[in-house]
Backbone bond lengths (Angstrom), bond angles and torsions (degrees), N, CA, C in turn:
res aa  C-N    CA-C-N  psi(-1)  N-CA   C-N-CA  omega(-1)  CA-C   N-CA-C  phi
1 X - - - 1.460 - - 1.530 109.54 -
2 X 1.313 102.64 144.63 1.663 114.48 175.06 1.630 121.33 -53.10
3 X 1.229 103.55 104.52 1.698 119.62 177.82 1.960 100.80 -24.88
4 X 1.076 118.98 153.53 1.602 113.31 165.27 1.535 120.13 -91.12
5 X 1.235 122.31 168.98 1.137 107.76 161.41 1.628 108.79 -97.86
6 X 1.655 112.81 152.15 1.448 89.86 165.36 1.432 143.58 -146.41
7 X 1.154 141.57 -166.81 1.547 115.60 -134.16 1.419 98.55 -90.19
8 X 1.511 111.60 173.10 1.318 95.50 138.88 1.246 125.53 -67.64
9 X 1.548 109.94 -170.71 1.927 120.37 178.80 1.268 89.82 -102.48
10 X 1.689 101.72 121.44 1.548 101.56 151.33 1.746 86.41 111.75
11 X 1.771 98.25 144.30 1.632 97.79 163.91 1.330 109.28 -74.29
12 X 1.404 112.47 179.43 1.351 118.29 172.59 1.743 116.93 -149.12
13 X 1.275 126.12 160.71 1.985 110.47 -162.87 1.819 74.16 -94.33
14 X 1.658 81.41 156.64 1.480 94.07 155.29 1.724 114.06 -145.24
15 X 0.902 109.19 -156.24 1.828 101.95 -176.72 1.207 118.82 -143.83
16 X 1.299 127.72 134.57 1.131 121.63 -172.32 1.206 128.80 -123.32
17 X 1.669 101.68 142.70 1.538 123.94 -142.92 1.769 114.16 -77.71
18 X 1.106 103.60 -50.18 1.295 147.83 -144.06 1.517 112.86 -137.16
19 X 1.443 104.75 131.72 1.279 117.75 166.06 1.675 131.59 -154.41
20 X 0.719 135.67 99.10 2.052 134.27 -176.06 0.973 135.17 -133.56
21 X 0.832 131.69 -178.20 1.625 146.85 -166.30 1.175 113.88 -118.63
22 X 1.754 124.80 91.39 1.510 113.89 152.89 1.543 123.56 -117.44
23 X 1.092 106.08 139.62 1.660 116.74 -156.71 1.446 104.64 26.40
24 X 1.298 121.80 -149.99 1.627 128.00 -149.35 1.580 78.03 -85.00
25 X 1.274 155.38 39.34 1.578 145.76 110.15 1.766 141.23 -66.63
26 X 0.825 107.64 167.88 1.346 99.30 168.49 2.288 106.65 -142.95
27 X 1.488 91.86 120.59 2.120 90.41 175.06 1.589 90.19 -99.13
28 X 1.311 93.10 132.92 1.461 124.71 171.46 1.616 100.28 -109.46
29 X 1.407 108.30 152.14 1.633 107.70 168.04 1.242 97.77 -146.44
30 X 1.638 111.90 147.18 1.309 102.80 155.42 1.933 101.76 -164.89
31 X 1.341 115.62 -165.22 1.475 114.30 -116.90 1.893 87.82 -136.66
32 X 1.523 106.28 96.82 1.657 117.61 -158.72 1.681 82.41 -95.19
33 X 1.467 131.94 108.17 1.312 135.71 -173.18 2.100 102.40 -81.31
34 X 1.081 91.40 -8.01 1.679 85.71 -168.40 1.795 105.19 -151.10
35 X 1.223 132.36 47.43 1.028 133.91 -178.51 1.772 101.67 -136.73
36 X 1.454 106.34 156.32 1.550 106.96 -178.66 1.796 109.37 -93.62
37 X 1.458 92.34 144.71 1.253 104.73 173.63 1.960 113.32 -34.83
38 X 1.070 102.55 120.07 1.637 115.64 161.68 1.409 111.75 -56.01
39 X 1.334 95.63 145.85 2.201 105.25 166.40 1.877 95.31 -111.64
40 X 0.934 88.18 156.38 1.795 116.19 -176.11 1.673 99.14 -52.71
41 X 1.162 138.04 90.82 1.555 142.86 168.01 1.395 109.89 127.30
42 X 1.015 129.22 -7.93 1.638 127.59 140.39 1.450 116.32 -55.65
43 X 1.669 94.76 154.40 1.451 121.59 -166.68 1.348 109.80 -112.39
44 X 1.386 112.83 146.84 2.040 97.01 139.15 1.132 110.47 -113.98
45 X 1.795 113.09 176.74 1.612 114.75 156.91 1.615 114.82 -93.87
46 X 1.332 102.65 128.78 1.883 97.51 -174.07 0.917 95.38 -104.57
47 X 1.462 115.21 160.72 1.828 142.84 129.17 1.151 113.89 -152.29
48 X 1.318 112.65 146.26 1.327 145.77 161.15 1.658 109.59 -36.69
49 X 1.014 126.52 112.52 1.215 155.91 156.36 2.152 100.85 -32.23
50 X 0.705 105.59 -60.12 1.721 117.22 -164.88 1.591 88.34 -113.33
51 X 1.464 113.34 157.31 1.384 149.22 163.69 1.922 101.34 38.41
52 X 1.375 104.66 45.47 1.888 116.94 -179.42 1.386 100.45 -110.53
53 X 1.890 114.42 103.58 1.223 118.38 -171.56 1.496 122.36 126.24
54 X 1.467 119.04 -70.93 1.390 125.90 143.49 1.757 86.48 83.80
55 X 1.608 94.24 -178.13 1.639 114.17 -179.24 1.519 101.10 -73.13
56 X 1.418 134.56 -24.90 1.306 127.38 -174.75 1.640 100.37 -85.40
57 X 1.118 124.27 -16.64 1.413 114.25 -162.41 1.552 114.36 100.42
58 X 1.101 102.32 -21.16 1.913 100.68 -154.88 1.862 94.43 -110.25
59 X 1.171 120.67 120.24 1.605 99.59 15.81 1.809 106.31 -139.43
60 X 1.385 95.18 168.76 1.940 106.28 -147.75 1.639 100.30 -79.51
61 X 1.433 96.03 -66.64 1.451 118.66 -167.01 1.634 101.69 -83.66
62 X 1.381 108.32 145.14 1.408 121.97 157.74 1.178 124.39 -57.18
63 X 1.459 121.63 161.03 1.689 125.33 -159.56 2.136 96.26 -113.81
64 X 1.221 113.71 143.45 1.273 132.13 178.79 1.669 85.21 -86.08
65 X 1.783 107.78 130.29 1.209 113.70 160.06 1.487 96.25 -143.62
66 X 1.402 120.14 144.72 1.948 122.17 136.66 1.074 129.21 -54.18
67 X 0.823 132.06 175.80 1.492 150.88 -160.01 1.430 98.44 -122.37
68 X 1.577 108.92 110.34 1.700 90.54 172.15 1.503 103.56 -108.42
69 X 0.790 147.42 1.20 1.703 153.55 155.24 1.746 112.83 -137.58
70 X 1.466 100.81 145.38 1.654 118.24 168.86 1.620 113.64 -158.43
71 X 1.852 94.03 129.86 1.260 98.93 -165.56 1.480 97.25 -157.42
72 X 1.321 112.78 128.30 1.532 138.42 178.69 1.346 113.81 -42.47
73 X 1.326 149.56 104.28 1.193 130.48 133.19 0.890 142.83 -104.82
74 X 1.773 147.68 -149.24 1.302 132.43 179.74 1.488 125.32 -75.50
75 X 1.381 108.10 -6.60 1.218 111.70 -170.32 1.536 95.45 -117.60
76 X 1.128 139.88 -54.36 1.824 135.63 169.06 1.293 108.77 -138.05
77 X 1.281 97.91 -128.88 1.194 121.06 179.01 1.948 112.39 -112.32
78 X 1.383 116.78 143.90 1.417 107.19 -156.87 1.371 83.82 -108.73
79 X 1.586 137.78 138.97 1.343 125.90 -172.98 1.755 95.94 -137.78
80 X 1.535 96.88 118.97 1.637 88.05 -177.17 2.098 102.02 -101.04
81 X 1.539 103.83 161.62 1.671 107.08 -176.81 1.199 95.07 -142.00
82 X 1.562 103.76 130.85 1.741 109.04 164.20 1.415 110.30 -88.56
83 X 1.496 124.22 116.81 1.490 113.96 165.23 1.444 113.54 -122.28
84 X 1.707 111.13 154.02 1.023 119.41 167.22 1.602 119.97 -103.16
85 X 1.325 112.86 133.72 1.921 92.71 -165.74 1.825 94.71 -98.13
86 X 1.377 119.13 120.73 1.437 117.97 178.38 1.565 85.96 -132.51
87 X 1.359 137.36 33.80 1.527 120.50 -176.23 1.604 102.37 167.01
88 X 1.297 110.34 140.21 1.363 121.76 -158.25 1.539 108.33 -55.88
89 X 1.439 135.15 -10.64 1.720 131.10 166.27 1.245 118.19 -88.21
90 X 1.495 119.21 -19.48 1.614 131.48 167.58 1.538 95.88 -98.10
91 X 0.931 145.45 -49.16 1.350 128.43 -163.59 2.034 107.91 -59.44
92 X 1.726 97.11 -41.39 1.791 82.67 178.68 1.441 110.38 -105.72
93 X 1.230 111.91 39.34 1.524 129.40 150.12 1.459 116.13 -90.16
94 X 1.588 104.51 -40.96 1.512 98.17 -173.26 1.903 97.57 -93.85
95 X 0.994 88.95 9.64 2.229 81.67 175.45 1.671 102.30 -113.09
96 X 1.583 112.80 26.86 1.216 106.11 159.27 1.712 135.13 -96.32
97 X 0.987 123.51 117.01 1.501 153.98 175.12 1.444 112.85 -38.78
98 X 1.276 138.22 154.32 1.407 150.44 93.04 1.483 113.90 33.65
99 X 1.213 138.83 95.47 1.529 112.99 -179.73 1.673 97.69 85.64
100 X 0.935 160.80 -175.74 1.507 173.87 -139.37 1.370 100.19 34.30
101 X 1.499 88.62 157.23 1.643 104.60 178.41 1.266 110.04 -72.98
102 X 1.539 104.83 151.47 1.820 99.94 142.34 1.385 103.40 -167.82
103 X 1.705 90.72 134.85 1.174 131.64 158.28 1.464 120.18 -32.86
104 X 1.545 121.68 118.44 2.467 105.79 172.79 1.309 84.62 -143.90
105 X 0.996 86.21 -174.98 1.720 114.30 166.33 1.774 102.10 178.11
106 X 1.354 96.29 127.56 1.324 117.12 -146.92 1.614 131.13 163.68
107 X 1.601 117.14 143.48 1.160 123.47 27.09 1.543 135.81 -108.10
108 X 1.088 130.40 89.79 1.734 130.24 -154.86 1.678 110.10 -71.05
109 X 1.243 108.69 -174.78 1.597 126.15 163.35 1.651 96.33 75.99
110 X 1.444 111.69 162.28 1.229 117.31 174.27 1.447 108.35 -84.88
111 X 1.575 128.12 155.90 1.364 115.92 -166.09 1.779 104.24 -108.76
112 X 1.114 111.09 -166.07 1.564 99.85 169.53 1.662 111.38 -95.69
113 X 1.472 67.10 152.94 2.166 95.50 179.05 1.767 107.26 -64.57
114 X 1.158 98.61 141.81 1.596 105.48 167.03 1.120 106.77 -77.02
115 X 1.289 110.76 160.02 1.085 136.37 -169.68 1.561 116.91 -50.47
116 X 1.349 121.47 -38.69 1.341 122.05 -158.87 2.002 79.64 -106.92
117 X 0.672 128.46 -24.70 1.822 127.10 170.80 1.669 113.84 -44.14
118 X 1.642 99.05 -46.15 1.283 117.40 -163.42 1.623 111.76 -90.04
119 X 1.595 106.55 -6.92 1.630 108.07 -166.97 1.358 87.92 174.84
120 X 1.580 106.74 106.80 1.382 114.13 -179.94 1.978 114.84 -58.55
121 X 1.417 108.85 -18.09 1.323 114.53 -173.37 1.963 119.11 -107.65
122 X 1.648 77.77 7.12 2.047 83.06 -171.18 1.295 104.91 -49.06
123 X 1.435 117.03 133.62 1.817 114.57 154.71 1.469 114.98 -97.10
124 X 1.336 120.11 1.47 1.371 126.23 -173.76 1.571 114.10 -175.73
125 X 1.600 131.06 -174.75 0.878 125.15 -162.72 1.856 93.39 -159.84
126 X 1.239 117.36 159.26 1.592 146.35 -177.03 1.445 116.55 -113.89
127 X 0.819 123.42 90.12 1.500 125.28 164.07 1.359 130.79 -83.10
128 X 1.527 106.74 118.59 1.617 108.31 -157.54 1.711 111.45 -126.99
129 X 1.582 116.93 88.49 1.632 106.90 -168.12 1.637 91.74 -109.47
130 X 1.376 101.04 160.05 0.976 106.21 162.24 2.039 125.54 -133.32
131 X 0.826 106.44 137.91 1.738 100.22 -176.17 1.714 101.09 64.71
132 X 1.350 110.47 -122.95 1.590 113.12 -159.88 1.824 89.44 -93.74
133 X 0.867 145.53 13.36 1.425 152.10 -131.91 2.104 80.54 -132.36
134 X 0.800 126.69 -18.84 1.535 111.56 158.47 1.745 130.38 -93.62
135 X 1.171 76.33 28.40 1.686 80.51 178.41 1.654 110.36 -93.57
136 X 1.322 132.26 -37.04 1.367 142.86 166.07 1.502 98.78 -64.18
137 X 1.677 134.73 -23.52 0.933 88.69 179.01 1.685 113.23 -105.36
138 X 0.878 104.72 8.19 1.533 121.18 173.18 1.387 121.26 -50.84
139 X 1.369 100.65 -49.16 1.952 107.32 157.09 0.968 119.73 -59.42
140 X 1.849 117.30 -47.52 1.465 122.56 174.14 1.523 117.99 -42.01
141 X 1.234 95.08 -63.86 1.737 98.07 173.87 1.479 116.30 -18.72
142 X 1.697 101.08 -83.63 1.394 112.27 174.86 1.586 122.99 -40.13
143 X 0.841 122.09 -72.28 2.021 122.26 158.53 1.865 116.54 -22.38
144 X 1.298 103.21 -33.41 1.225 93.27 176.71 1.751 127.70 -107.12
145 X 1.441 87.85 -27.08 1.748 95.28 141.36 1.364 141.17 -45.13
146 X 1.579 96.73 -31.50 1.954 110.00 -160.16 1.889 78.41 -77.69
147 X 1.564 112.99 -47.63 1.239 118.24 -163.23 1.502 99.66 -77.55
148 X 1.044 142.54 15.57 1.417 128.94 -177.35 1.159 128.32 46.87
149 X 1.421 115.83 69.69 1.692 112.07 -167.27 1.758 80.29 -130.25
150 X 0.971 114.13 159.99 1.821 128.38 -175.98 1.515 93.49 -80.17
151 X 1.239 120.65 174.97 1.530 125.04 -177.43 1.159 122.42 -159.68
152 X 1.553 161.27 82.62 1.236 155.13 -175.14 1.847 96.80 -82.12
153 X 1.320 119.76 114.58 1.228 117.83 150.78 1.781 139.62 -101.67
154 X 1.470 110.98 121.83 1.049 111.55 -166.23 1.553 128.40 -111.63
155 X 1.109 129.21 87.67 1.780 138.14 -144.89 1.590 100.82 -111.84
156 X 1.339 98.92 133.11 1.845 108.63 -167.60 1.536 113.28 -123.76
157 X 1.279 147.63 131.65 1.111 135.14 -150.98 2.259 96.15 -130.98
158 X 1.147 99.84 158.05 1.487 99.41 173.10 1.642 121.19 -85.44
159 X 1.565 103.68 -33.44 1.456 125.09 156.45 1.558 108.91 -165.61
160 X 1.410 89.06 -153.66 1.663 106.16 -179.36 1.842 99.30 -57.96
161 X 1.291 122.07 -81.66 1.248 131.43 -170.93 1.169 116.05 -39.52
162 X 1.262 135.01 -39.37 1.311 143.12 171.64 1.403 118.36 -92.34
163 X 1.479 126.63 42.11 1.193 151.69 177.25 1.456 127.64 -151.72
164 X 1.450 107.58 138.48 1.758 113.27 -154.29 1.475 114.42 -176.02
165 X 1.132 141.18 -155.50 1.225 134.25 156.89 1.329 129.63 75.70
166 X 1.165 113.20 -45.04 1.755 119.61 -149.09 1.222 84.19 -83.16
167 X 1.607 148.79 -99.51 1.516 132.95 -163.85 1.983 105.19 -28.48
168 X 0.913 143.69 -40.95 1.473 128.12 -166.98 1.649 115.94 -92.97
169 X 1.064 92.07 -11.78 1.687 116.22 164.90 1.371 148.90 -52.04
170 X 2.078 75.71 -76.96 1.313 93.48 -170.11 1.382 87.80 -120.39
171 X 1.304 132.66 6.10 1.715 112.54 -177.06 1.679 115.79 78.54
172 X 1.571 96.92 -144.67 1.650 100.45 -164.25 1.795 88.61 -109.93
173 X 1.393 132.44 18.60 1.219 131.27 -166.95 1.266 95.29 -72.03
174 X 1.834 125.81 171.76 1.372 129.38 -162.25 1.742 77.59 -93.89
175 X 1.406 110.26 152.09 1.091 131.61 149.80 1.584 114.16 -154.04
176 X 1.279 123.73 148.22 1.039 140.21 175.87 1.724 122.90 -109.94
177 X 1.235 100.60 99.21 1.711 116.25 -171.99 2.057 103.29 -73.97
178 X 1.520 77.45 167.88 1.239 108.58 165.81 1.698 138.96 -168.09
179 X 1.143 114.90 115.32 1.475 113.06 -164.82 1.470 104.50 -130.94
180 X 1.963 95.35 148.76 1.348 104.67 -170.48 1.465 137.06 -56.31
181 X 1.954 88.05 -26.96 1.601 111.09 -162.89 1.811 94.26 -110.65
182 X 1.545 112.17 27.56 1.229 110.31 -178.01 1.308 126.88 27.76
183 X 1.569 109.96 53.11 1.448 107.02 170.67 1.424 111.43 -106.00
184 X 1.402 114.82 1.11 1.759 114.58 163.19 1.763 92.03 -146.68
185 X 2.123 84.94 152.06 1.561 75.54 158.35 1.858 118.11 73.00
186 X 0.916 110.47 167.00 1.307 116.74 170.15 1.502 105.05 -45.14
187 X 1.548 116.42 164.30 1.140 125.46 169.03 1.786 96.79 -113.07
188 X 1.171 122.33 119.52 1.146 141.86 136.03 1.810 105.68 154.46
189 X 1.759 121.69 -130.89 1.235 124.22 -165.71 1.670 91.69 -84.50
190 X 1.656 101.14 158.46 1.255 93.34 179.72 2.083 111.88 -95.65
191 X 1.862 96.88 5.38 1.168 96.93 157.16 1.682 127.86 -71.20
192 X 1.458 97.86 -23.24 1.737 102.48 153.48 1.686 114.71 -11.01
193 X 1.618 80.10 -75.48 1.720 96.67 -170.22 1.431 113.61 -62.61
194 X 0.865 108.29 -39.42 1.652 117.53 -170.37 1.595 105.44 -67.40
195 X 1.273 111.68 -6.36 1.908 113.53 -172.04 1.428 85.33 -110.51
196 X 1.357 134.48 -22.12 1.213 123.72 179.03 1.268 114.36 -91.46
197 X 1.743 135.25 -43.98 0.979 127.22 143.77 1.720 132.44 -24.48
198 X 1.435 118.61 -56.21 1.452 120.78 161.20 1.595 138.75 -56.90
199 X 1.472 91.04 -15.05 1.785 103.10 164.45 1.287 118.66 -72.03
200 X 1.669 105.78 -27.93 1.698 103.77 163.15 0.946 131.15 -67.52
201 X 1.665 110.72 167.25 1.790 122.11 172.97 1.559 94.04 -36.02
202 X 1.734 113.25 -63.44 1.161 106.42 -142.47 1.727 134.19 -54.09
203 X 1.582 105.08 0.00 1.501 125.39 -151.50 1.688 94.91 -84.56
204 X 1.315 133.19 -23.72 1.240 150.22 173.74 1.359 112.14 -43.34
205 X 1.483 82.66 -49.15 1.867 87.27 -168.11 1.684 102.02 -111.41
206 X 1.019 101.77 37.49 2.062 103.66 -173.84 1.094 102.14 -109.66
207 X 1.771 113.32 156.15 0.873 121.00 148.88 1.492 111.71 -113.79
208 X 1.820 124.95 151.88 1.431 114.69 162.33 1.328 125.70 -112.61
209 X 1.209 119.15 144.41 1.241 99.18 -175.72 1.881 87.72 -145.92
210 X 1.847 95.96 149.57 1.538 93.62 -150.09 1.808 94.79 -147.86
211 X 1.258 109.48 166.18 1.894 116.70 -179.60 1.536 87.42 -165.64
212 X 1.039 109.14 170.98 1.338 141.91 -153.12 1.129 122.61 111.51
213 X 1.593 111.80 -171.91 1.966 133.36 162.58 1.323 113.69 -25.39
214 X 1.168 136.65 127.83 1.331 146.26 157.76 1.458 110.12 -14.92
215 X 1.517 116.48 -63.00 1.326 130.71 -176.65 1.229 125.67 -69.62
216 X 1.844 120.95 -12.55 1.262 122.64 154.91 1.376 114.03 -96.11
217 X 1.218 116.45 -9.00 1.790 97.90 -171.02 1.857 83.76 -90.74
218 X 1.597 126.42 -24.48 1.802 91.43 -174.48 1.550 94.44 -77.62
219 X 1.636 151.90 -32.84 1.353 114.69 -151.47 1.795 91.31 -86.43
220 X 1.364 135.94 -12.96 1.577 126.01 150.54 1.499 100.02 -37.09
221 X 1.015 121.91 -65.84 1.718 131.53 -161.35 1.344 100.26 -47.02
222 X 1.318 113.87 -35.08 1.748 111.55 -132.88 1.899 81.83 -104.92
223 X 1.212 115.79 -44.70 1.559 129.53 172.45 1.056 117.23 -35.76
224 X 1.809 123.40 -66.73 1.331 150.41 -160.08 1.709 89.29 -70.34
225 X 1.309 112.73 -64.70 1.756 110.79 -174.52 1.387 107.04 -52.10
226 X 1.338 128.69 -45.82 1.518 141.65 -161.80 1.962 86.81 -49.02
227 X 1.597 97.08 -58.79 1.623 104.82 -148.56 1.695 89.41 -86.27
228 X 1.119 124.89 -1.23 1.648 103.20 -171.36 1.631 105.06 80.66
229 X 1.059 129.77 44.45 1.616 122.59 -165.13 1.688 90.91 -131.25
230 X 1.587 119.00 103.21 1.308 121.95 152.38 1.837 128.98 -30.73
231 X 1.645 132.32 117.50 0.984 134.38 -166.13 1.715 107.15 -148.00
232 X 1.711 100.09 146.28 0.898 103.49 176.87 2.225 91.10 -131.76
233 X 1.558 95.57 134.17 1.224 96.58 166.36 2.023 110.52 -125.56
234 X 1.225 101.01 152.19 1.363 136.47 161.47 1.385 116.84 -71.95
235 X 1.435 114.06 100.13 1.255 109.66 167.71 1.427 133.13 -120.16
236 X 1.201 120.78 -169.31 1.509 120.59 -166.63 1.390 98.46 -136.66
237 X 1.367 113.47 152.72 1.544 126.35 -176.53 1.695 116.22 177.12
238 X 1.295 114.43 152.81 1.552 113.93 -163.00 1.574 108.39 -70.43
239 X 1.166 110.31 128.89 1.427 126.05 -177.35 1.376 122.08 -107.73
240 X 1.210 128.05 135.85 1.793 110.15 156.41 1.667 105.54 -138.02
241 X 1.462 106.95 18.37 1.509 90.29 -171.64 1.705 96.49 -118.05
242 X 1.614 90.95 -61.16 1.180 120.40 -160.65 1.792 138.57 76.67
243 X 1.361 83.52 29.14 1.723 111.95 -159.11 1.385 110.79 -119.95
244 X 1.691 106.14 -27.41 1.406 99.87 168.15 1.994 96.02 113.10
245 X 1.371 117.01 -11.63 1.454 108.59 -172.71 1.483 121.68 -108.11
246 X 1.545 109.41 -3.46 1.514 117.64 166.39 1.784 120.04 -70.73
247 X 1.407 95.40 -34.87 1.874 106.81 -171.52 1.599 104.89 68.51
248 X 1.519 119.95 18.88 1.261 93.73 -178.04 1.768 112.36 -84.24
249 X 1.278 114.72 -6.24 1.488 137.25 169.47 1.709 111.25 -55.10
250 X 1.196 130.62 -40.33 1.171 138.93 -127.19 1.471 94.89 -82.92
251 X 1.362 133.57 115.85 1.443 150.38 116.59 0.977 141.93 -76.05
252 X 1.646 123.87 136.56 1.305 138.38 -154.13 1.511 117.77 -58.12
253 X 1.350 142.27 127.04 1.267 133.63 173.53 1.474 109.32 -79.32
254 X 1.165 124.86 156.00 1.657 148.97 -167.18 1.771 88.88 -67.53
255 X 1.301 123.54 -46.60 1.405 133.87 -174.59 1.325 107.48 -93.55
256 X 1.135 145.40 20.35 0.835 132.49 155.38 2.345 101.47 96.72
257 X 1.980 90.10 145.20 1.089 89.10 -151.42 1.910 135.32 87.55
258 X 1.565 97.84 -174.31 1.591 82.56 -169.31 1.866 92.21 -147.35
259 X 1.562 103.02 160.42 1.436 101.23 167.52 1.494 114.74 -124.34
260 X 1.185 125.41 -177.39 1.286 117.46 -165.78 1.784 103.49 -122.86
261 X 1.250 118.75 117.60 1.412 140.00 -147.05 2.184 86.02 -51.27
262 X 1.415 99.97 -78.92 1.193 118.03 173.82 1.737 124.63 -28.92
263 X 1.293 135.19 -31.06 1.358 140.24 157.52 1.747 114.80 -105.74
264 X 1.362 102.72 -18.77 1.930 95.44 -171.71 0.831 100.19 -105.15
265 X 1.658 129.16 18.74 1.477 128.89 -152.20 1.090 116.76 176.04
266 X 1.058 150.62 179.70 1.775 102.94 36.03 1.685 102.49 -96.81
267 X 1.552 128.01 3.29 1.052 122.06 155.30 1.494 127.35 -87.59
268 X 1.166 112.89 112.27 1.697 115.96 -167.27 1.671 102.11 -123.81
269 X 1.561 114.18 162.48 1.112 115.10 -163.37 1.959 86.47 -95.84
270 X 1.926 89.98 148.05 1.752 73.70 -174.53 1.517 104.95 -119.69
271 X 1.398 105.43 87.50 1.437 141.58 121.15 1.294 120.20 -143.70
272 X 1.208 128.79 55.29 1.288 163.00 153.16 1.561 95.27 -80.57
273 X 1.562 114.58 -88.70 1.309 122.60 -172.93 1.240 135.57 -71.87
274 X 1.249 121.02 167.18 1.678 119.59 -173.97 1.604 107.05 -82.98
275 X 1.019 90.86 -25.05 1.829 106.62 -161.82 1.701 123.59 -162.06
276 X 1.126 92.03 123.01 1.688 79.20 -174.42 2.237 106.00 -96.65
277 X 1.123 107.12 18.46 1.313 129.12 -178.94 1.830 94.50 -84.63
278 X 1.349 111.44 79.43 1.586 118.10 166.38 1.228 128.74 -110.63
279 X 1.503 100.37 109.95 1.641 119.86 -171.17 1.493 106.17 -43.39
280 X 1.507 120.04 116.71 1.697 112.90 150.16 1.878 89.94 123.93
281 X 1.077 117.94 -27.66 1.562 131.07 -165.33 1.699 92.37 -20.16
282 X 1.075 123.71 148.38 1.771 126.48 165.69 1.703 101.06 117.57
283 X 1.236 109.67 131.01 1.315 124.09 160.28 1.357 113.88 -96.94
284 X 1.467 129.53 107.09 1.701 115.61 -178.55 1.562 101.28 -117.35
């Protein structure tokens, strides 16, 4: 597996550039003057600089996000985040502005394996996000493009409202959607596609690599093993450190024992795990 990159010690403020509205999301960007370039499946821990905490307390701890774009400019590094606000640590994440602080620390977690890392014989690779769960792979994409590896991307939405991203993302690249309430794309899971994709020749020589919902990355899990198809998934799990010393990360290994999402991960190869079904998943 792909070495990490890793952080500095210590959070650090950063500023933010950028802010909008796509579908029931919101991409924020902003501008890490002294932190190292991210790899494609690394995280940071955010907060808001101003009004993090409030008269209720909430909220305390910083929120685990990916990185769905990183790109050099004159002043740092430009770091874009897709959030959805369903809970008072995403909600004043996504009501951040132009100018405002913010709080990271980053870039943590191990990132994903290349292609030929993951399957000494891959000729290509599958990309499978679902909901806000395509934002890690959105970098991926690009990284494996620069390297010339082929790419089918496959992005699945719950409906209209809970869909966004993909034009600011991924560009004019081919992707093939899927939504529940069939308002793009196929109508149903976008593992649909991904079982139809794997009935082909091409699944031989694939690799997948996948993020989203708990409940789509295990039947990915459960698919990829079924067919013999090498996979690496992206996962999510409750955080407050991101350092590896809380254990609130910790899922069971296939062999027995457990690893900790935040240092063994959060990209792990999936037959590594027993289950990619992890109680608590969501930062709100």
């Amino acid at each position: 597996m792909t070495e990490r990159v890793l952080a500095p010690m210590g959070r650090r403020r950063a500023e933010v550039v950028a802010s909008r509205a796509s579908g029931g999301y919101r991409i924020f960007s902003a501008v890490d003057t002294e932190g190292s370039m991210p790899a494609a499946g690394q995280f940071y821990m955010l907060a808001a600089a101003g009004s993090w905490g409030g008269e209720s307390g909430r909220p305390f701890l910083p929120r685990a996000f990916s990185v769905a774009a990183a790109q050099r400019s004159r002043d740092g590094i430009r770091l874009d985040f897709l959030v959805e606000a369903v809970g008072p640590g995403t909600e004043r994440l996504a009501a951040l502005e132009r100018g405002d602080g913010l709080w990271l620390t980053g870039p943590l977690g191990r990132p994903f394996s290349s292609a030929r890392e993951v399957s000494e014989g891959a000729a290509g690779a599958i990309l499978v996000g679902g909901g806000i769960g395509m934002a890690p792979l959105a970098i991926l994409r690009r990284s494996l493009a620069a390297a010339g590896v082929p790419q089918r991307v496959l992005l699945g939405f719950r409906d209209r409202l809970h869909s966004g991203g993909v034009e600011e993302l991924f560009g004019c690249e081919e992707v093939r959607l899927a939504s529940e309430d069939g308002h793009a794309g196929h109508r149903g899971y976008v593992t649909d596609l991904l079982s139809v994709m794997l009935g082909g020749d091409e699944s031989g020589s694939a690799v997948v690599y996948a993020c989203g919902p708990p409940a789509m990355l295990e039947a990915v899990r459960g698919m990829c093993a079924e067919r013999g198809v090498p996979a690496e998934l992206a996962m999510e799990s409750p955080m407050a450190c991101g350092f590896g010393a809380c254990f609130g990360c910790a899922v069971p290994r296939v062999d027995g024992g457990y690893m900790r999402l935040c240092v063994d991960g959060p990209v792990v190869g999936a037959d590594e795990i027993e289950t990619a079904l992890v109680e608590g998943a969501g930062h709100r």
